[in-house]
SELOTI-964255 format. One record per residue (C-alpha): residue number from 0; residue in three letters; x, y, z. Coordinates in nm, 4 decimals, padded with zeros to 6 digits. Example, Ala and Ser with C-alpha at 12.3 -4.5 7.8 and 13.67 -1.06 7.14 Angstrom:
REM residues 2
+------+------+----------+----------+----------+
| resi | resn |       px |       py |       pz |
+------+------+----------+----------+----------+
|    0 |  ALA |  01.2300 | -00.4500 |  00.7800 |
|    1 |  SER |  01.3670 | -00.1060 |  00.7140 |
+------+------+----------+----------+----------+
//
This chain:
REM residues 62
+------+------+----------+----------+----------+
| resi | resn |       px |       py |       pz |
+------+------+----------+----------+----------+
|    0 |  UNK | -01.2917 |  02.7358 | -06.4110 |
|    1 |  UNK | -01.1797 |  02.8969 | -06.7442 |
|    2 |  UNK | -01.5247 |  02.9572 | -06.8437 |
|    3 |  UNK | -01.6007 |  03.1517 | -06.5071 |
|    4 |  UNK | -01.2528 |  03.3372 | -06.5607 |
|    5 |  UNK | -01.3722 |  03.4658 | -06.9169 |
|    6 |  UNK | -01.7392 |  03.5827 | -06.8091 |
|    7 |  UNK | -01.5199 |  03.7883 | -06.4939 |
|    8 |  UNK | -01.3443 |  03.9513 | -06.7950 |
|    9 |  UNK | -01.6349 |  04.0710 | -06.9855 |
|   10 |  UNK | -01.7803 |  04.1987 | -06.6748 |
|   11 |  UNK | -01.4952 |  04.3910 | -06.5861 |
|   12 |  UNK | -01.4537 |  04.5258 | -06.9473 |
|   13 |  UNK | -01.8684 |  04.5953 | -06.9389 |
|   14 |  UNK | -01.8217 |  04.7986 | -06.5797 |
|   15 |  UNK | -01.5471 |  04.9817 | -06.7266 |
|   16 |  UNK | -01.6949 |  05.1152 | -07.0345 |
|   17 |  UNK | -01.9997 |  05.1897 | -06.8680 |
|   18 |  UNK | -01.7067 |  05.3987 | -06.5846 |
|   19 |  UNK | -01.5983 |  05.5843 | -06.9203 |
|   20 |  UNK | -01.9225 |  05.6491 | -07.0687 |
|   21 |  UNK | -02.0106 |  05.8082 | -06.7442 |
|   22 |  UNK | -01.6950 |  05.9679 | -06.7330 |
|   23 |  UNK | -01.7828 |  06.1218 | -07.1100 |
|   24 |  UNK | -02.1291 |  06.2193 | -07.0401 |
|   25 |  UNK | -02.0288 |  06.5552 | -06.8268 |
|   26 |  UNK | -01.8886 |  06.6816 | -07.1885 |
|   27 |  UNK | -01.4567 |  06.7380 | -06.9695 |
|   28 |  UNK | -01.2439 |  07.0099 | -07.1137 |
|   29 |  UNK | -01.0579 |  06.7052 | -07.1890 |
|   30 |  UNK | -00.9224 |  06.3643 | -07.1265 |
|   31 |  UNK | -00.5488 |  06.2408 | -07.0346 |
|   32 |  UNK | -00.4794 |  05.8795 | -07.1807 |
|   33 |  UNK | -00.2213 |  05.6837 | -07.0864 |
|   34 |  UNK | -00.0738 |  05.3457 | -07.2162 |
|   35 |  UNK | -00.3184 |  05.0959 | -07.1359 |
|   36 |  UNK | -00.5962 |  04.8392 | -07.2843 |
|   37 |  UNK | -00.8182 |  04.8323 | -07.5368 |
|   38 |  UNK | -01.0484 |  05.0558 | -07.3031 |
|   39 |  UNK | -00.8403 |  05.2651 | -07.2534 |
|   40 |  UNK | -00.8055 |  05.3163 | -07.6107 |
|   41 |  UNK | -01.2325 |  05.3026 | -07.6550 |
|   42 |  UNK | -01.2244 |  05.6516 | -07.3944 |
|   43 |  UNK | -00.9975 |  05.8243 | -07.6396 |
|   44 |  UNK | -01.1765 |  05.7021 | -07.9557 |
|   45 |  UNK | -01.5406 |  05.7840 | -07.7846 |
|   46 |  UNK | -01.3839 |  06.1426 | -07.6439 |
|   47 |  UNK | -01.2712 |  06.2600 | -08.0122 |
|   48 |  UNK | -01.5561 |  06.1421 | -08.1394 |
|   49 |  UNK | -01.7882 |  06.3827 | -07.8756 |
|   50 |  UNK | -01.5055 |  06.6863 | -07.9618 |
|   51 |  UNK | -01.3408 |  06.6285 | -07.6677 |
|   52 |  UNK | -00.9634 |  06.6965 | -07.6564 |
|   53 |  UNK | -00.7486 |  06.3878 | -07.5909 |
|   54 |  UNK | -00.3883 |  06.4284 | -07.4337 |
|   55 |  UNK | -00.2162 |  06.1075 | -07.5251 |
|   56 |  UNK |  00.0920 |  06.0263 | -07.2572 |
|   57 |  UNK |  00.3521 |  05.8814 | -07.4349 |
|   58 |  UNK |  00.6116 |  05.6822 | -07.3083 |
|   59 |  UNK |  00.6655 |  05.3170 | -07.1011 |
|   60 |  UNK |  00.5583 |  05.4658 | -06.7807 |
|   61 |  UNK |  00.8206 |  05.4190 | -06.4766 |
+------+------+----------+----------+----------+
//
């Protein structure tokens, strides 16, 4: 069971940078990113790196 757990993770994690990359490839004015995962954090890295201005939301949410 824990290996089938762990391959649903890195599918998840592959479908959602592929999400962002798609997300990226229309060149936005900008992106908003708020607290979140390491993906979250891999949008922001990949947007400043293709001169796209990040807003970074700060705060613990509700």
């Amino acid at each position: 069971m824990r290996r089938a757990g762990l391959q649903r993770v890195a599918q998840v994690s592959s479908l959602a940078s592929r999400r962002n990359d798609d997300m990226l490839s229309v060149m936005p004015a900008g992106v908003v990113i708020f607290p979140g995962s390491g993906i979250t954090g891999n949008l922001a890295d990949k947007a400043r790196r293709l001169g796209i201005s990040v807003w970074q939301a700060a705060g613990d949410g509700a």
